[in-house]
Every structure is written in C-alpha cells, then in structure tokens.
C-alpha positions in Angstrom: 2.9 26.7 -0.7 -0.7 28.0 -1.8 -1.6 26.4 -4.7 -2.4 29.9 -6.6 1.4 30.2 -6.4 4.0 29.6 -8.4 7.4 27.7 -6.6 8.6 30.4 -4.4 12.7 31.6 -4.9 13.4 32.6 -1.1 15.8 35.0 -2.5 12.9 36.8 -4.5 12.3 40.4 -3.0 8.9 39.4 -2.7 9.2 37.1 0.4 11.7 39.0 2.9 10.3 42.6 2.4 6.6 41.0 2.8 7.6 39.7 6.4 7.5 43.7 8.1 9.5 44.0 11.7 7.6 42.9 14.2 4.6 41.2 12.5 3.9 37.5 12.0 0.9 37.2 9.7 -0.2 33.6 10.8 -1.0 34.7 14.2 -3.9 36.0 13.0 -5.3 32.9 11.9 -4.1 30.5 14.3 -7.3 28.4 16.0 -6.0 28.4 19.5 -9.2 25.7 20.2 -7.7 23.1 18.8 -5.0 20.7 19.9 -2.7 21.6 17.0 -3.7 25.3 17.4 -0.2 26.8 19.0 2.8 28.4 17.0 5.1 26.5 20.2 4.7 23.8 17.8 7.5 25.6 15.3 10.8 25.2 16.4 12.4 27.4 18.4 15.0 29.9 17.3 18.2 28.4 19.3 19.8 30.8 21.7 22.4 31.9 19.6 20.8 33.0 17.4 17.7 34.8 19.2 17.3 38.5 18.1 19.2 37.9 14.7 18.1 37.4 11.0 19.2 33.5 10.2 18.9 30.9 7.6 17.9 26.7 8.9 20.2 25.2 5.9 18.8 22.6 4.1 21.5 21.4 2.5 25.4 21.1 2.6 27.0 24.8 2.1 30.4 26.4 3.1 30.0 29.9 3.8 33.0 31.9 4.8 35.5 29.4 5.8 32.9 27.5 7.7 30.9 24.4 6.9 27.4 23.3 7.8 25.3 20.5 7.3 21.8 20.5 6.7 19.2 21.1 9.8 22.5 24.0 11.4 21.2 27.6 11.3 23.5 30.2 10.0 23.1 33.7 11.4 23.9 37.2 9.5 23.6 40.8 10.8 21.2 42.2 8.5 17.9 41.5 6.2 20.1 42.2 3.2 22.9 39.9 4.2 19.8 37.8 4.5 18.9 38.4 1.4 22.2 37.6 0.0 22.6 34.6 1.9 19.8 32.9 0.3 19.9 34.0 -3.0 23.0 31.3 -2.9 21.2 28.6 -1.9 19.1 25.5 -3.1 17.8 24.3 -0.1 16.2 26.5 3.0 14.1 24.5 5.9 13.7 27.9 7.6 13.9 31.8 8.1 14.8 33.4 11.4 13.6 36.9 12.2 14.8 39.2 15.0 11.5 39.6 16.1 9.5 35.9 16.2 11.2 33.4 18.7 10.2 30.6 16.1 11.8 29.1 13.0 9.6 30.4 10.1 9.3 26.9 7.9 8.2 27.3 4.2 4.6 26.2 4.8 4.3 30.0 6.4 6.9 31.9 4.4 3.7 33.2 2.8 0.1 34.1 2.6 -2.3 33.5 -0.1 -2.6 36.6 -1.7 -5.1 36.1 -4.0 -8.2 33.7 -4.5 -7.8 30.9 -6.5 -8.0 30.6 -10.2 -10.9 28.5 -11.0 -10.3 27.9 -14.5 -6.4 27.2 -14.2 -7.5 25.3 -11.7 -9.5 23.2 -13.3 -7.1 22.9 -16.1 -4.1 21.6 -14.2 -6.2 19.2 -12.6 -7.8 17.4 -15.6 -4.7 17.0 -17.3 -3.2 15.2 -14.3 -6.4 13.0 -14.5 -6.0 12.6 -18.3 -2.1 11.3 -17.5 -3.3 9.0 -14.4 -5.9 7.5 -16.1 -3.1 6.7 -18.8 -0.7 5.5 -16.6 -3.7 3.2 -14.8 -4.7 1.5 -17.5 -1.0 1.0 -19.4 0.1 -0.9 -16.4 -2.7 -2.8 -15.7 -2.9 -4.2 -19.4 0.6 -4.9 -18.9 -0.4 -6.8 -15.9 -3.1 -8.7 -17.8 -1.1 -9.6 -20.6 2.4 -10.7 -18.5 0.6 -12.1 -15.9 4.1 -13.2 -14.2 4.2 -9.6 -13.7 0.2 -9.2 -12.5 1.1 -8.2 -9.3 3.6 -5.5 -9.5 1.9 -4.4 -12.4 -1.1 -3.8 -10.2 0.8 -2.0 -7.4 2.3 0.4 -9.7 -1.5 1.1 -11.3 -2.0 1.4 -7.4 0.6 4.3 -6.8 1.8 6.0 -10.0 -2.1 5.5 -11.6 -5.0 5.1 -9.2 -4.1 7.4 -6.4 -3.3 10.6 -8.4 -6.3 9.4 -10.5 -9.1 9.9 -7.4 -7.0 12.7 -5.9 -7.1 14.7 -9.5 -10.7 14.4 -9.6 -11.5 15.2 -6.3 -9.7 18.0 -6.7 -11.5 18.9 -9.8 -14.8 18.3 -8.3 -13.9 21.1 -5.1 -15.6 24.2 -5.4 -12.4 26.3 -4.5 -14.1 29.4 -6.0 -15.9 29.5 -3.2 -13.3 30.1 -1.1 -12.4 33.8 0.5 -8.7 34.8 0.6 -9.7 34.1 4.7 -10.4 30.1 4.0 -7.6 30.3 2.2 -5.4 31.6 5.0 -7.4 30.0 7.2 -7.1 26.2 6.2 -3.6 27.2 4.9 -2.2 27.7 8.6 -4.3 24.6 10.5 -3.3 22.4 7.6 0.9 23.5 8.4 0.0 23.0 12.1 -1.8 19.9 12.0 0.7 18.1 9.9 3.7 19.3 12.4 1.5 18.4 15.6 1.3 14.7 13.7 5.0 14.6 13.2 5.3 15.3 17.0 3.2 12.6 18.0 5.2 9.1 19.6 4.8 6.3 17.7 6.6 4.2 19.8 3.8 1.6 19.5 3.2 1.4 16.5 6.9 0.7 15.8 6.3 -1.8 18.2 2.9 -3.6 16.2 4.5 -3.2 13.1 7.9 -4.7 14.4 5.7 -7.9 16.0 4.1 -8.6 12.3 8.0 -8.4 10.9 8.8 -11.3 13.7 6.0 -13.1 12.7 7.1 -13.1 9.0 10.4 -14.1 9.9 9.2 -17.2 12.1 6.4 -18.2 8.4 9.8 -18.0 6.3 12.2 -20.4 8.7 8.9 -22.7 9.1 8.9 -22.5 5.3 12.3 -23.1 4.8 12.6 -25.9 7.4 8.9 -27.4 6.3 7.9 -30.2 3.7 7.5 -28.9 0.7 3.9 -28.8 -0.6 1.5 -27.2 -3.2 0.4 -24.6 0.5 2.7 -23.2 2.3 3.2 -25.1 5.6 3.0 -22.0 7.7 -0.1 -20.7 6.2 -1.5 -24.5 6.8 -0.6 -24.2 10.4 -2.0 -20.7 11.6 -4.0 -19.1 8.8 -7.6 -19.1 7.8 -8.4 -22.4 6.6 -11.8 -22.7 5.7 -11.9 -26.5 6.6 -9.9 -26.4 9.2 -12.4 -23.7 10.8 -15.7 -25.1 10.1 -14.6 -28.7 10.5 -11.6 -28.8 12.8 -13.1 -26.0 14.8 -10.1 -23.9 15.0 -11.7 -20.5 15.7 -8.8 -19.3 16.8 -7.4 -18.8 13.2 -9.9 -15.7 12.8 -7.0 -14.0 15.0 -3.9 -15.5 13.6 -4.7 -15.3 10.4 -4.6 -11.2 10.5 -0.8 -11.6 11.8 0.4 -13.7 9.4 1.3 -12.4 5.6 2.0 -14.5 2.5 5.0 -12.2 1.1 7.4 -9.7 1.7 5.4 -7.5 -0.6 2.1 -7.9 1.3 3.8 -7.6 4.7 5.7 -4.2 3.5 2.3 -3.0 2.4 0.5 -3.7 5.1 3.2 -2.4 7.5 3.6 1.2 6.0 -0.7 1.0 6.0 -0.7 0.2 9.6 1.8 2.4 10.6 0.3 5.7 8.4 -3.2 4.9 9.8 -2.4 3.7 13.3 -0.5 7.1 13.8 -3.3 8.7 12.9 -5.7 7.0 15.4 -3.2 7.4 17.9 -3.1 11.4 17.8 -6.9 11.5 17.1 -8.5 9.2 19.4 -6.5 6.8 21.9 -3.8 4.8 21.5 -5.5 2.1 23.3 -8.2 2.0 20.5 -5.3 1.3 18.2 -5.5 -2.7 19.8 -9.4 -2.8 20.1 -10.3 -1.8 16.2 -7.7 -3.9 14.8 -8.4 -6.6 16.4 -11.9 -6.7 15.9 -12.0 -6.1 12.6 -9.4 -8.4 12.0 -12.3 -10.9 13.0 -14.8 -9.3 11.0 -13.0 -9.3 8.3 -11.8 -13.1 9.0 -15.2 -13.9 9.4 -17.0 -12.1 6.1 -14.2 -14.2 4.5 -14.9 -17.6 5.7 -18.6 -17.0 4.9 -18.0 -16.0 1.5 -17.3 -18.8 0.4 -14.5 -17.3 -2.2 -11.1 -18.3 -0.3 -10.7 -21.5 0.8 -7.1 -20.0 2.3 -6.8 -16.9 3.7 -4.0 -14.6 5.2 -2.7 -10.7 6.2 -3.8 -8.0 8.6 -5.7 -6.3 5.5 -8.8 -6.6 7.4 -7.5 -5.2 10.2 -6.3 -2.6 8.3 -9.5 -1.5 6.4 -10.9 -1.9 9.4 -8.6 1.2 10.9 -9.6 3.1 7.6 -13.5 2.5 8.2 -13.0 3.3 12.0 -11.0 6.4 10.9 -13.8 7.9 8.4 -16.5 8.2 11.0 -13.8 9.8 13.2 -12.7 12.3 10.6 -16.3 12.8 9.9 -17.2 13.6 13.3 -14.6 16.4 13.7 -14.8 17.7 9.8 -14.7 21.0 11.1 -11.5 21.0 13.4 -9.4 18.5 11.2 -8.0 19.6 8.1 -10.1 18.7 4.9 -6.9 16.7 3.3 -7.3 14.5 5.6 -11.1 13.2 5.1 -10.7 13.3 1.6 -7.3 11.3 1.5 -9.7 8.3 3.6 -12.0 8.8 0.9 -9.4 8.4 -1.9 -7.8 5.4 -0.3 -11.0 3.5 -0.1 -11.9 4.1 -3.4 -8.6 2.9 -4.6 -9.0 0.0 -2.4 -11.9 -0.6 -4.0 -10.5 -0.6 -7.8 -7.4 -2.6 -6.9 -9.9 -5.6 -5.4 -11.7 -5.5 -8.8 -8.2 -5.6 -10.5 -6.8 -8.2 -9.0 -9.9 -10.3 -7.4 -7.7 -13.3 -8.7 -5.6 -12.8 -5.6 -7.0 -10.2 -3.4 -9.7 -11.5 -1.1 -12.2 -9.0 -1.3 -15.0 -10.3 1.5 -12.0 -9.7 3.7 -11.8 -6.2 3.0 -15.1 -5.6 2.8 -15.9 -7.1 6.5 -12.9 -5.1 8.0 -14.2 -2.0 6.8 -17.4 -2.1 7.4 -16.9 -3.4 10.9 -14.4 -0.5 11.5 -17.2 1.8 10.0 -20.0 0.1 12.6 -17.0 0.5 15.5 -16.7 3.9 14.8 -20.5 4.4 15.3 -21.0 2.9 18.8 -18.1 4.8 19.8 -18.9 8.0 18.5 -21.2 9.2 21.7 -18.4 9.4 24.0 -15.5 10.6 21.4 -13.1 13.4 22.3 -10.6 14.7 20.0 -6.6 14.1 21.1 -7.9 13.5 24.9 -5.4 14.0 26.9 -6.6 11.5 29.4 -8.1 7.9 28.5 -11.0 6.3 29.9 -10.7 3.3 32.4 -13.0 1.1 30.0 -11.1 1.7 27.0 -7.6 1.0 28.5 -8.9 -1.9 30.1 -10.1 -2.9 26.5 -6.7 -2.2 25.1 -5.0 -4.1 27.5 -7.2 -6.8 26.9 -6.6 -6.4 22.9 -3.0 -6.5 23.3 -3.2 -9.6 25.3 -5.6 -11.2 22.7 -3.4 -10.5 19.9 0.2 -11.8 22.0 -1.7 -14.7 22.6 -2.5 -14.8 18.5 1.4 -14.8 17.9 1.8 -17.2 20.7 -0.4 -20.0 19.1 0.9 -19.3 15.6 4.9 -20.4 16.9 3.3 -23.1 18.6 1.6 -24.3 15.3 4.1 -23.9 13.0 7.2 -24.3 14.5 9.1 -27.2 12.6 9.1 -30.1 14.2 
C-alpha cells in the first residue's frame, strides 16, 4: 500500500466507491516500454466470473452453504453485496470488477492520494533505526560473551538488526518530499508490476544450481561420516582451498571446488536462499547463461584474493561466487536505474553494506578476502559487459551461451573432481 496510508479495511467505503464503472486508474501510469510494463501480467478474471463484481479469497470462508479455500473467487450480483461480502472477511488477494478483465490485487486497490509526510516520515523511520540499532548490538554482545552461541548470535544481528538497520536509514536519508503525487503513482505501479513479472520468471535453473550444491553437501557429510576422524574435516582436506595444497601441491583446481563445497548446514542454507534470490534476479535482467559465467568466475576471484591473503590457510563456500552475483548485479541495476524499480538498487546497496558489517563481526570465521575478491570481480565483470547489455533480452547472444555452456561444464567438472577426491576409500 502507499506508505502515506494507513492499513487499508477493503470493506471501508473508501476503496469500492473510489474504483468508478469503467475506469481503472493504473492504466494511466503503466510504462508500456518496459518488459514488465503490461497489466496482462494480473491474473485474469476466470470465465465465470467475467462481467461480475467478485472477491479472490484469501482465506478459508463458508459463505451460504458453500466452502472455499483460499486462491477460489466468489462472485456476487452487486457492488453492495460486494461490499458486504468483504466487510466479513480477513483475508482478500483480489477484487473483481464488471468492467476490467483482470484480478485487481491489493498493490492497486489504491492510489496515493496525497504526498508524503516528510516529518512523520522521518519520525517512523528513526525510531525503527533507534530499535535495530538496539537489537544489533544486544545480540552481537550476546555473541561475544557466549561465544558457543557467536554464530547464531551473529545471524540474528544479521536479520532482525543489521538489515532493518541500513534499510531504516536509507529510508531516512530519501528525499521523498521531493516527490509529486505523479512519482508517487508512478513508481507505485512499475514497482507492483515489476515484482509480479519477477514472480513469473522460471527458475527452473536455479532450482537446479542450488539443488547441485545440496548433493554436494550431502556427498562432504557421508565422506565425513565414513572418514578418519581428524582436527580438519576430511572432505574439506580433499576438495577445498588448501593453501598448501595449492601453492605446493599445485592443485589449482581447488579455486573451483572450493566454491561448491560448504562447511555447514547453516552456511549451505544461507548461501542457497542468496543464490537462488540473486540468481533469479540475473536471470530476468540479463541472461540466464550469465548466471554460470559470473559465478564461476568470481568464484575464482574470490578463491584467489583468498589464497593471497594470506589470512585462511582453509577455505570453503560459494560466498565468493555469491558476492560476486551481488557486485555483477550493482552495475546492472545501475545501468538501468531508470527503468528498474529504485527498491531494487538500494536493497544491493543494503545487502553489501550488511555484508560488510557481518565480515567485521565475525572476521574470526568469515573469510573476508574471499568476499572482497568475489565482489569486486563481479563489479569489474559487470563493467566489460556493460557495452553490449540489453535489459530482459528476449534472445541471447551466440558468445554468451557458448560461455554458459562452457561455465556449466567447468563447474560439473568441479563436482566431478570433488567425488573423486573425497569419496571414502
């Protein structure tokens, strides 16, 4: 909803006598130039229903005899039976109108209808900063005085202090007084559309990527279980970066492996959801053959800024990889800042700064160089292919599917070699 509104009752007057027969006030500011730019995108009012007032349930309900679950669309006669209807209910996904052959979610029940308060504004946001800042720093003492309970200390900081802490104060630092009751319309609409042309988007592959670094989990834990027992892990011995192993033993290789291979459940659960949130976003914005070729070589940058640092003698996870996607995905937001919704810069922005605090938390464990050589090689990435960047082609060029191809094969080979090495026995 607009954020110069309060929570919106569906059954308030206020919303069904604003939507006038036959007019839908987001057409208006719909930007048909972009890929994301077509109302289509709603769902379409199911043929039953077409030419009727109608409620998309979001909940369970029995009305009149009958039962519906939630996601079923319940049709009445009238915009006062609509009006009863939801005055009844909790939970509404969506409002149906004789005249728009689309399901009207709550993103676009309603307009801003007014600027936004600066002041109040302002207000709300500092005192979520004052309370963020709170949480942040009671967890993380907790964290430094229980150290068995450092690292989940640290990942709540993470969640519950440090991201609402940089997203309060960007916030606060926005000049949304600046903004016309048109912005606000404006960004309000491409921002609903955007996020539902995301949701859209298959991610088929990176179920798939995400899935691969789950087998390869599984395979560390039997060679684990089934190894000798030792101060090191005997998986992590086998196939991760070894400083030793690398400079003396020459095992270059493990600048791949290394990035496929996790040391826990938590960091592999982590590092999952972050691949899967940014690949998905790559994927819609870019190619999904890039997905392959910025991972991969920033996974080596990042495996290489390690080994030179001289910090980690034994390194593992696909967090270079991953910073790597978030560097690669800055530039790209950056290049199209004025077709992509502002959210989703600023939410890069946010993330790297956290990124940034949590190293300095917990530099005990965390291997920063890592993290630093992933992102900044996902930044430089980002910068030779800027030239020739298109936004959601449709089509992708020969060279960069033959460098996916070639990626993907890079990185099968990766989990290839670590079975081979680790495999008891």
């Amino acid at each position: 909803m607009p954020e110069d509104m309060p929570e919106v009752n569906p059954a308030r007057p206020r919303l069904l006598d604003f939507w006038k027969e036959d007019e839908v006030w987001f057409l208006d500011w719909v930007h048909r130039d972009r890929p994301w730019g077509d109302e289509k995108l709603l769902e379409a009012v199911p043929e039953k229903a077409t030419g009727n007032y109608g409620v998309k349930v979001g909940e369970y309900v029995r009305l009149d005899g009958q039962s519906y679950e939630p996601g079923q669309v319940v049709i009445v006669g009238s915009r006062e039976e609509l009006r009863q209807l939801v005055s009844g209910m909790k939970k509404v996904e969506g409002l149906i109108f004789p005249w728009f052959d689309r399901i009207v979610t709550r993103g676009f029940w309603l307009p801003h209808f007014n600027t936004i308060d600066f002041a109040r504004y302002r207000s709300e946001h500092g005192k979520r900063f004052v309370k963020s800042l709170a949480i942040t720093f009671g967890l993380a003492a907790l964290g430094f005085y229980q150290p068995q309970f450092l690292m989940f200390a640290l990942l709540g900081a993470v969640y519950f202090g440090l991201f609402p802490l940089v997203d309060s104060a960007s916030a606060w630092l926005k000049r949304v007084d600046r903004l016309s009751l048109s912005d606000l319309n404006s960004q309000l609409v491409n921002d609903q559309l955007f996020q539902i042309w995301m949701l859209k988007r298959p991610t088929t592959l990176l179920k798939v990527a995400v899935g691969v670094l789950a087998l390869v989990f599984a395979l560390q834990f039997y060679a684990d279980m089934n190894g000798p027992r030792g101060a090191q892990a005997p998986s992590l011995q086998g196939a991760a970066l070894v400083r030793d192993a690398v400079l003396s033993g020459g095992e270059w290789w493990r600048l791949v492996t290394t990035g496929l291979m996790h040391g826990s459940l938590l960091h592999i659960l982590f590092n999952g959801m972050a691949l899967f949130s940014l690949g998905r976003v790559i994927v819609a914005l870019v190619s999904p053959s890039l997905l392959s070729v910025v991972f991969l070589i920033t996974v080596i940058t990042g495996s290489l800024a390690s080994l030179y640092s001289g910090v980690a003698p034994v390194s593992v996870g696909a967090s270079g990889g991953i910073l790597g996607l978030l560097g690669f995905l800055l530039v790209v937001t950056h290049k199209f800042k004025e077709q992509l919704p502002g959210y989703l810069q600023a939410s890069l922005i946010q993330s790297t700064i956290v990124v940034a605090i949590f190293g300095l938390l917990g530099a005990r464990f965390i291997d920063n160089a890592a993290h630093a050589g992933g992102l900044i090689g996902g930044v430089i990435l980002g910068l030779v292919c800027v030239p020739w960047m298109r936004l959601a082609p449709t089509r992708t060029r020969p060279l960069v599917l033959l460098l996916g191809w070639a990626s993907v094969a890079v990185l099968l080979a990766g989990v290839a070699k670590i079975a081979i090495e680790i495999w008891p026995g």
